[in-house]
C-alpha positions in Angstrom: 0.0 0.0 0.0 2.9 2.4 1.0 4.1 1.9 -2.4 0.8 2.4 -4.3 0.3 5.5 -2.8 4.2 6.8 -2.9 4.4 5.8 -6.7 1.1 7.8 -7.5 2.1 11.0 -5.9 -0.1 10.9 -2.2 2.5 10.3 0.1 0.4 12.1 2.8 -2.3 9.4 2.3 0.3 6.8 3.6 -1.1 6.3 7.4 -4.7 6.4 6.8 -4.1 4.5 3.3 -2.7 1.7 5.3 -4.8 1.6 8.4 -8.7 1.1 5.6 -7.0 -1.7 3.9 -5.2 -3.0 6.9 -9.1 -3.1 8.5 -10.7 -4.2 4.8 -8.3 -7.0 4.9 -8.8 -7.8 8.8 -13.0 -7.9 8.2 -12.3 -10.2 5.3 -10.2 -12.9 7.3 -12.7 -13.1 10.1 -14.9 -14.3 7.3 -13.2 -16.2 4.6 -12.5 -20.0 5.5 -8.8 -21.1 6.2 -7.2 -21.7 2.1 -10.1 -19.4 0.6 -9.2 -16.5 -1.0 -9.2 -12.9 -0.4 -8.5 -10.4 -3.4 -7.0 -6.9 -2.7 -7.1 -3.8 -5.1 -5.6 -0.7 -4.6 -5.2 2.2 -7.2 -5.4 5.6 -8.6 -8.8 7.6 -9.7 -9.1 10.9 -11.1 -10.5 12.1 -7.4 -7.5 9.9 -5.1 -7.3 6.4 -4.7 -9.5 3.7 -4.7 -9.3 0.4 -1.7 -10.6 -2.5 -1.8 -11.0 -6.0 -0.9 -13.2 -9.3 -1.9 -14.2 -12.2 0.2 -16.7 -14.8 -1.1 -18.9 -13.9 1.7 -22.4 -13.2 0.6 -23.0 -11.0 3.9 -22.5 -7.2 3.7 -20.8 -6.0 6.9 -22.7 -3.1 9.0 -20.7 -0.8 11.0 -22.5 -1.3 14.7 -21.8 0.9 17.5 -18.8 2.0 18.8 -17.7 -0.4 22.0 -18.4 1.0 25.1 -14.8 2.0 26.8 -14.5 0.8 30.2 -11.6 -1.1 32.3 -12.9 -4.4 31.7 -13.5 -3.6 27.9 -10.0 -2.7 27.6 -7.9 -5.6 28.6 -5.3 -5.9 26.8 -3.9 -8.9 28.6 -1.9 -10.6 25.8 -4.4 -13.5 26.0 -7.2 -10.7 25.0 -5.1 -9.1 22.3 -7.7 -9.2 19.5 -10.6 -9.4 22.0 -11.3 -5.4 21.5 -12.9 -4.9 18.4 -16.0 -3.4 16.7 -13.9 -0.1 15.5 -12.9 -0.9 12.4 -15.6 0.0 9.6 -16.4 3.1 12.0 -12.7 3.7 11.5 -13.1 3.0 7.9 -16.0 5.8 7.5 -14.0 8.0 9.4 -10.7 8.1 7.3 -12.3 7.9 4.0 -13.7 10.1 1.9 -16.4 7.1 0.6 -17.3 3.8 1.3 -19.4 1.4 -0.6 -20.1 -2.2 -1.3 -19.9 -3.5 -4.9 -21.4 -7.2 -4.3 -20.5 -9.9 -7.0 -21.7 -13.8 -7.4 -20.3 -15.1 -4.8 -18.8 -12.5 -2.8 -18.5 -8.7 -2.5 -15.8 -5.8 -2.8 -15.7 -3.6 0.2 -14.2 -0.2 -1.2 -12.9 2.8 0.3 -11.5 5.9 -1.4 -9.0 8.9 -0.3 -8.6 12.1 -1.7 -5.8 13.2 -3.6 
């Protein structure tokens, strides 16, 4: 991703170019069966840059409400390490300037754009 973005002239997209398709990709794991396949995209459009990332999943994901913050919430034991989740399409929404669902037969693309 750091490349994409470097080679088409948005190196201050960097950080928040890697964090959407670091969480595209993360959403698509937790539903893609060990040995399926996941399909990433990334490139430039007249407006920025275009992310995205296909999973045979027929569900469309839903950003749900933020996770409450409390002390138990936030254990970060290492045994909890990925136990604190539920941020990342809210994160997603945040950083980008559009987010949208292409679905295909099987499957769907989860896409994200920046600006230039």
């Amino acid at each position: 991703m750091t490349e994409v973005l470097l080679n088409i002239g948005l190196p201050h997209a960097v950080d928040d170019g890697i964090l959407i398709m670091a969480e595209l990709v993360n959403n698509a794991v937790a539903v893609t069966p060990p040995g399926g396949i996941i399909r990433l995209f990334a490139g430039p459009r007249m407006e920025g840059i275009v992310m995205a990332v296909w999973d045979a999943d027929d569900r469309i994901p839903k950003p749900g409400p933020p996770p409450a913050i409390t002390a138990e919430s936030l254990d970060l034991r290492p045994e909890n390490f990925d136990r604190n989740g539920g941020w990342g399409l809210g994160i997603v929404a945040t950083l980008a300037r559009e987010c949208w669902i292409e679905r295909t037969r099987p499957g769907k693309w989860v896409c994200a754009s920046l600006d230039a």
